[in-house]
C-alpha positions in Angstrom: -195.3 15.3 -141.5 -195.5 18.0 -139.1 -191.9 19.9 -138.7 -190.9 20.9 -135.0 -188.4 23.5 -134.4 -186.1 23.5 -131.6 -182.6 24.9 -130.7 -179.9 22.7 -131.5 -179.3 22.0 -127.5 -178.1 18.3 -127.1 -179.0 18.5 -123.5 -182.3 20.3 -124.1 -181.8 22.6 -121.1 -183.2 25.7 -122.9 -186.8 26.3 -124.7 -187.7 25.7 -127.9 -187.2 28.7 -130.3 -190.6 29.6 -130.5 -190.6 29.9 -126.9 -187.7 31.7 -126.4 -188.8 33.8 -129.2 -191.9 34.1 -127.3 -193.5 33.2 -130.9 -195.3 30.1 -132.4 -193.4 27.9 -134.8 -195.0 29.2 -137.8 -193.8 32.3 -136.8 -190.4 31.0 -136.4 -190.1 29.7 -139.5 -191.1 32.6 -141.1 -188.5 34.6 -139.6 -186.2 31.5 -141.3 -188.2 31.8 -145.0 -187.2 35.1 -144.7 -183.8 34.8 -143.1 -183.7 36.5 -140.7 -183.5 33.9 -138.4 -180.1 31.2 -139.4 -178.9 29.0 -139.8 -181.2 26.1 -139.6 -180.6 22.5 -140.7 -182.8 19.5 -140.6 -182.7 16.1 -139.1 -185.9 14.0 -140.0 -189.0 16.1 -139.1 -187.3 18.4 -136.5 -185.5 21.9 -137.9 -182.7 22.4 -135.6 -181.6 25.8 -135.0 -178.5 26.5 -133.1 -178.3 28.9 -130.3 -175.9 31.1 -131.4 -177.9 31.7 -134.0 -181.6 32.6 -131.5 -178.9 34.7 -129.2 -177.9 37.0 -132.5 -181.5 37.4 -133.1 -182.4 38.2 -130.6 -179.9 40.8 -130.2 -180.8 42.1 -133.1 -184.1 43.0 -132.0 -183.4 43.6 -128.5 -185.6 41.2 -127.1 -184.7 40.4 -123.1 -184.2 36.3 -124.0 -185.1 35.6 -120.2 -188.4 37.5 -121.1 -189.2 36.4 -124.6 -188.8 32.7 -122.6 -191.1 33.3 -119.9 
C-alpha cells in the first residue's frame, strides 16, 4: 500500500505537503524519519500532517510558503 501525505486540512483548501514544501513525498517523509518535520499521524494509507506543524517548518528554514507552493 502506497502511503500519501497531506496536511491535515479537513477542507483541503491548501496543497499537499510535498507541494507546499515544493518537495516530493519521499522527501517529506524523510524530513518526518528524521524529525524534522512533526507531528504526523496516520489514518489508513494517508500520513496526515497538521499545518501548524508545515508552517513551523517552514519557518525554520525560511522557505516563502506561497513560493515553496507554487
Amino acid at each position: 500500500m502506497t502511503e500519501t501525505l497531506e496536511i491535515a486540512d479537513p477542507l483541503r483548501t491548501r496543497p499537499t505537503v510535498g507541494r507546499q514544501l515544493g518537495n516530493t513525498a519521499g522527501a517529506v517523509q524523510r524530513l518526518i524519519d528524521a524529525g524534522l518535520l512533526y507531528p504526523a499521524y496516520r489514518i489508513g494509507g494517508r500520513v496526515m500532517i497538521p499545518q501548524s506543524a508545515v508552517d513551523d517548518y517552514l519557518e525554520r528554514v525560511r522557505i516563502d510558503p506561497h513560493r515553496a507552493s507554487a
